[in-house]
C-alpha positions in Angstrom: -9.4 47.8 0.6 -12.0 48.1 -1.6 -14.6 45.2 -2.6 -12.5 43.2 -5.2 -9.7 43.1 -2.9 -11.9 41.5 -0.6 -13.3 39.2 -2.9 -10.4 38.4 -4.3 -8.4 37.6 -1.1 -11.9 35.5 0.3 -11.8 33.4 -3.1 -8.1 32.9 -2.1 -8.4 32.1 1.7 -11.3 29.4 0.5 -9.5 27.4 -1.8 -6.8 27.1 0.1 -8.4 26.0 2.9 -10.0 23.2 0.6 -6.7 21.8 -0.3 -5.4 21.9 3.6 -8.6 20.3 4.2 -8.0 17.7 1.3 -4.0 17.2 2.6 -5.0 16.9 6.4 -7.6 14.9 5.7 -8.1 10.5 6.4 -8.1 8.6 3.4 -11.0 6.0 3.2 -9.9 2.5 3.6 -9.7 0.5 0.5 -8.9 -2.9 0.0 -7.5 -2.6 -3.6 -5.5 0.2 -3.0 -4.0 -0.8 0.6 -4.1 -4.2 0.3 -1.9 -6.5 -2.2 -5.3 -8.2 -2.2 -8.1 -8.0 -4.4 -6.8 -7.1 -7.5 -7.0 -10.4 -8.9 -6.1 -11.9 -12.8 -9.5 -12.8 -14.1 -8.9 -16.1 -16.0 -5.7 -18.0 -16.8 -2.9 -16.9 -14.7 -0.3 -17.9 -17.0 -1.9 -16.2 -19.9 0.0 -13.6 -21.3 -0.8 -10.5 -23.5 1.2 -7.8 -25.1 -0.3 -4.6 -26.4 1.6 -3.4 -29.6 1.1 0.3 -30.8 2.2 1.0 -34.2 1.8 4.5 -36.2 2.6 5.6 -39.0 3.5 9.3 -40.5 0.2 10.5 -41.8 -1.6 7.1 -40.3 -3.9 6.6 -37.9 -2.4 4.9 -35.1 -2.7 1.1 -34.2 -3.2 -0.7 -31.1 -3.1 -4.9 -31.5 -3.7 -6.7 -28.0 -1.9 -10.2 -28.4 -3.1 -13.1 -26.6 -0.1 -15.3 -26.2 
């Protein structure tokens, strides 16, 4: 084999060992994430909002948030 080969096959080998090492590897805990917990409404819990997108042909498109 001549150098490139090598190279090539080294370049490979590495970044697949990077994603085995990313797959095998233990997640950090997170309380948001693993948890039901901490993601919280911040004010009213009965307020509601709605996010309307409207675009036109030729139009910049629109986004309206909607308090309720």
């Amino acid at each position: 084999m001549d150098w490139q080969k090598t190279a090539a096959l080294g370049v490979v080998a590495v970044t697949a060992a990077v994603f085995l090492r990313a797959k095998l590897r233990r997640r950090k805990f997170s309380f948001e994430h693993d948890t039901h917990c901490g993601c919280a409404v911040t004010g009213d819990a009965n307020a509601k909002t709605s996010i309307v997108f409207s675009a036109r042909k030729g139009e910049r498109a629109k986004i309206t948030i909607k308090n309720n």
